[in-house]
C-alpha positions in Angstrom: -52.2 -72.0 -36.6 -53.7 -69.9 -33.5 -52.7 -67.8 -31.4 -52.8 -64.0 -30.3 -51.1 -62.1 -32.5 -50.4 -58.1 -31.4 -49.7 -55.9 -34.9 -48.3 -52.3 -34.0 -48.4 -50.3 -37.2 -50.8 -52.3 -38.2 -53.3 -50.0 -40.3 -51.8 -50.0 -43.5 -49.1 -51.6 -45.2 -46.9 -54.6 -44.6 -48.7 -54.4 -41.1 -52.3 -54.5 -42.4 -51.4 -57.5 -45.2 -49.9 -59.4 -41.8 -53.1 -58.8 -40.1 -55.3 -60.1 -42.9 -52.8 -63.3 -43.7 -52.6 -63.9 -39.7 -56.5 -64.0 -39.4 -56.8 -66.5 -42.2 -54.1 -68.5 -40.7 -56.4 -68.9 -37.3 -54.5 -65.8 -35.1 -57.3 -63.5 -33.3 -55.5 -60.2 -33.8 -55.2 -57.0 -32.5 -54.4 -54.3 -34.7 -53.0 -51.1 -33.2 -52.8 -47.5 -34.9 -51.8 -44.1 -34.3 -53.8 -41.5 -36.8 -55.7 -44.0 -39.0 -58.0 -45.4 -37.2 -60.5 -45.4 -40.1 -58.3 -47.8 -41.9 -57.3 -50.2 -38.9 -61.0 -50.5 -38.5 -61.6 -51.2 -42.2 -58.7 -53.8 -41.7 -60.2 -55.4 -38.9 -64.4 -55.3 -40.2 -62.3 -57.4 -43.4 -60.8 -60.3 -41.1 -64.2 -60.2 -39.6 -66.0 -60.7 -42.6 -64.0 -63.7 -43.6 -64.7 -65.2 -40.0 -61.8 -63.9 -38.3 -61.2 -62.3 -35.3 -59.4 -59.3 -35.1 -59.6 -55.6 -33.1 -58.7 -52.0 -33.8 -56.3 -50.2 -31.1 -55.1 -47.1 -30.9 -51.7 -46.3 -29.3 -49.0 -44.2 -29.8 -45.5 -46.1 -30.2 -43.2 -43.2 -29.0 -45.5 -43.5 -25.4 -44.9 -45.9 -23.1 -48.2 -45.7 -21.0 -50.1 -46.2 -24.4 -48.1 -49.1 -25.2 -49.1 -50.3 -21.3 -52.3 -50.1 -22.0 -52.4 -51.6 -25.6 -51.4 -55.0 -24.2 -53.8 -55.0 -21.2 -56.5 -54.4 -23.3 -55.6 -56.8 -26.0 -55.2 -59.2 -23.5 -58.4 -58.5 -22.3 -60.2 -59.0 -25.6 -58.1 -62.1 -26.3 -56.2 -63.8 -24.1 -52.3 -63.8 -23.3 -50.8 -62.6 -26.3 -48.8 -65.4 -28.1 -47.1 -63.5 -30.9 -45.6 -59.8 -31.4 -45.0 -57.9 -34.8 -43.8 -54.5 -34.2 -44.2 -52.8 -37.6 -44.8 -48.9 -36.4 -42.0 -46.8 -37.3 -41.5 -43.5 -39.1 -39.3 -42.4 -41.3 -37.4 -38.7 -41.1 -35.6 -37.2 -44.4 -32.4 -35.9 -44.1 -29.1 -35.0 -44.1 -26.5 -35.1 -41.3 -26.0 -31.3 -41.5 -30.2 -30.3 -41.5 -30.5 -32.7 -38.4 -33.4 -31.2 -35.5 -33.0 -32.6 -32.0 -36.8 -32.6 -31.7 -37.2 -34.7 -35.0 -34.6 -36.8 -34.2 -36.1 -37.7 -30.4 -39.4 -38.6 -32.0 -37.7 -40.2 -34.5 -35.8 -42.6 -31.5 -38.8 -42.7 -29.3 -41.2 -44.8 -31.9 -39.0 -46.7 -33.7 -36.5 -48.0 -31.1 -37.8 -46.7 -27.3 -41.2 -47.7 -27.9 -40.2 -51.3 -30.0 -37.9 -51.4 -26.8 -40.7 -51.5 -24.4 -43.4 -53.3 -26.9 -40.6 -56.5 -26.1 -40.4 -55.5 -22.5 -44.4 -55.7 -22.2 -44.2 -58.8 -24.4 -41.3 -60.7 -22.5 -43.2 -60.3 -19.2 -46.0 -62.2 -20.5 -44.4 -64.7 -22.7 -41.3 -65.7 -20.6 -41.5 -68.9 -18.8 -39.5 -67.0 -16.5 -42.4 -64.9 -15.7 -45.5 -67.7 -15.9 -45.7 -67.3 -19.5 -45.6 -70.2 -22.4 -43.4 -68.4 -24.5 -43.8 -66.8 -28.1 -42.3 -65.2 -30.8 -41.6 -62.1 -31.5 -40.6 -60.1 -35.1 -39.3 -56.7 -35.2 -39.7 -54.9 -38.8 -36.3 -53.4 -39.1 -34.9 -52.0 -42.9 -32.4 -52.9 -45.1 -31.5 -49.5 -44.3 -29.5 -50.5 -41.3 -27.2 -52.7 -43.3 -25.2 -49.7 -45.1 -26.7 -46.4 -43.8 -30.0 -46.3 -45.9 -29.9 -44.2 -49.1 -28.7 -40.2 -49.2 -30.3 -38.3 -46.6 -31.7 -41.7 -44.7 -28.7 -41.5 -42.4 -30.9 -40.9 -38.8 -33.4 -43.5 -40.0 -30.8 -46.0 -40.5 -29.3 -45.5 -37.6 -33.0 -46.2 -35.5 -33.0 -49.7 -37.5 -29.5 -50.6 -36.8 -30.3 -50.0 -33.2 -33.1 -52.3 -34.0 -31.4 -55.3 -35.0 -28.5 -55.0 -32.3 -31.0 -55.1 -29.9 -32.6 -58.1 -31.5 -29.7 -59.9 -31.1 -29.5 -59.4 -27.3 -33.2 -59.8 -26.9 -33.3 -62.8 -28.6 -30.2 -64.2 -26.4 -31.3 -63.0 -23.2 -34.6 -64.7 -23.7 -34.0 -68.2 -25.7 -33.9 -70.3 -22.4 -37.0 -69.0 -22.0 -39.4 -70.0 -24.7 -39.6 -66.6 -26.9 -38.2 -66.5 -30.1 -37.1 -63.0 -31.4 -35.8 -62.1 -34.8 -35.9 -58.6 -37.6 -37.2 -59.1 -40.9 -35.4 -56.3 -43.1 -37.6 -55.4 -46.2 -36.0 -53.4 -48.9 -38.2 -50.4 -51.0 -41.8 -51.9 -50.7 -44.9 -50.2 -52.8 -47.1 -49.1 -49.4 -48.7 -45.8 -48.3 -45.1 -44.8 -46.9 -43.2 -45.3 -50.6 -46.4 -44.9 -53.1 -46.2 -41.2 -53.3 -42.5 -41.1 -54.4 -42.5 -44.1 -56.1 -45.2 -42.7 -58.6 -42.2 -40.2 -59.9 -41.3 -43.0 -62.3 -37.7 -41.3 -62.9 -37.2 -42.1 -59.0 -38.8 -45.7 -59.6 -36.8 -46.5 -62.4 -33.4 -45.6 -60.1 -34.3 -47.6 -57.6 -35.6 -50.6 -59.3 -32.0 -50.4 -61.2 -30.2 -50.4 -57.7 -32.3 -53.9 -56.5 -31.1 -56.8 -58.0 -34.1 -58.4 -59.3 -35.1 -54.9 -60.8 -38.4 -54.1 -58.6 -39.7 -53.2 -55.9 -41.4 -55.6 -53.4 -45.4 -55.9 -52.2 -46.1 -56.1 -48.8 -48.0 -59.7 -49.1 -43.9 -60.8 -49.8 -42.9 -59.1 -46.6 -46.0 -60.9 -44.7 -45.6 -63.9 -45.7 -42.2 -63.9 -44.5 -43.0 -62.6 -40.9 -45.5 -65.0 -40.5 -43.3 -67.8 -41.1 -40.6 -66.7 -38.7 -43.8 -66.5 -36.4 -44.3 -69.9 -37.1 -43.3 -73.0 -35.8 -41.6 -73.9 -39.2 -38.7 -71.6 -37.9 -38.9 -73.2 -34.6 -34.8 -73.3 -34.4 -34.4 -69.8 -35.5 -33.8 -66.7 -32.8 -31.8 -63.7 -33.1 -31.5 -63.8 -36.9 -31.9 -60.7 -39.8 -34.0 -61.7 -42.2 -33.3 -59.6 -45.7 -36.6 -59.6 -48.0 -35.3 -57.0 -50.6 -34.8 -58.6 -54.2 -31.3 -59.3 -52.8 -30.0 -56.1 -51.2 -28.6 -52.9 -53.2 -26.7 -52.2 -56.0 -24.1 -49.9 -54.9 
């Protein structure tokens, strides 16, 4: 498979393990990051040492002019960019009633606004409409969205429900056109993000009871499965929610 694959979040986590899976698959890639840029370029010197391609771009998500800027120059190291993952997103702790408007517009800003105009930047290029050869596009979303996340995830459930109702438009407004978009929804996944808490092994042991097949997933399960709805094997597939999370919750 080839192609040129654009990773936002991509320094660690399910992001990275799509990186590394993409570059053996024949994608060049271009890996963006925020604060770890040691780890993005450790990422990227990996694919390289297997004879991939790959780069190391910083950006932040919740900007548009960086997010400008991130596609020219990944266009200009690679080419027209074929593919989009966009796996940035943060997560904000708490309940309805401790809510902070400057938390919450951060909050907003990366993980919808800035997904929001990573597809706008992306559908310029890739639409037919515009000159392009069309693509596909996957938008990490969470499981989160599907019943308000756990206690005190409310206002990070709410960014990933706006996620995959705007997939579902996107996807729509752009299947005439050659671009494929869809959200992969991973449940509780051992990365940087979840390692901390999920090294309380009370806390692990409730979760793992709430997930159906009684643990948690690894990101090369979530990678695997946004590289085939990049692929060409899901070919007839737009606008759909892909759930990756040992079959949902327990409630």
């Amino acid at each position: 498979m080839t192609g040129v694959l654009l990773i936002t979040g991509g320094a660690s986590g399910i992001g990275a393990e799509t990186a590394r899976r993409a570059a053996k698959r024949g994608y060049k890639v271009a890996i963006n990051y925020r604060s770890r840029g040691a780890q993005a370029m450790g990422v990227a010197a990996d694919i390289a040492a297997q004879d991939g391609e790959a780069i190391a771009l910083p950006g932040d998500m919740g900007n548009e002019a960086d997010i400008v800027r991130l596609f020219a120059e990944t266009e200009r190291a690679f080419g027209p960019i074929t593919h989009l993952v966009n796996s940035a997103g943060i997560g904000a702790g708490m309940r309805v009633d401790e809510y902070d408007a400057a938390r919450l517009t951060r909050l907003f800003a990366v993980n919808v606004i800035g997904l929001m105009v990573c597809c706008r930047e992306a559908a310029k290029r890739m639409s037919t409409r515009h000159g392009g050869k069309g693509g596909a596009i996957v938008n990490v979303s969470s499981m989160a969205a599907t019943i308000g996340g756990r206690l005190g995830a409310s206002a990070y459930a709410g960014t990933k429900g706006a996620v995959d109702a705007f997939t579902k438009g996107f996807a729509r407004e752009v299947a005439a056109e050659g671009i494929r978009v869809n959200s992969i929804r991973p449940g509780m996944v051992l990365s940087e993000m979840t390692e901390n808490r999920l090294k309380d092994e009370a806390f692990r042991s409730r979760i793992e009871a709430s997930i159906p097949m009684h643990r948690v997933g690894q990101p090369p399960e979530i990678a695997d499965a946004i590289l085939w709805l990049l692929s060409d094997e899901a070919s007839f597939i737009t606008g759909a929610m892909l759930d990756a999370a040992g079959g949902g919750y327990i409630i």
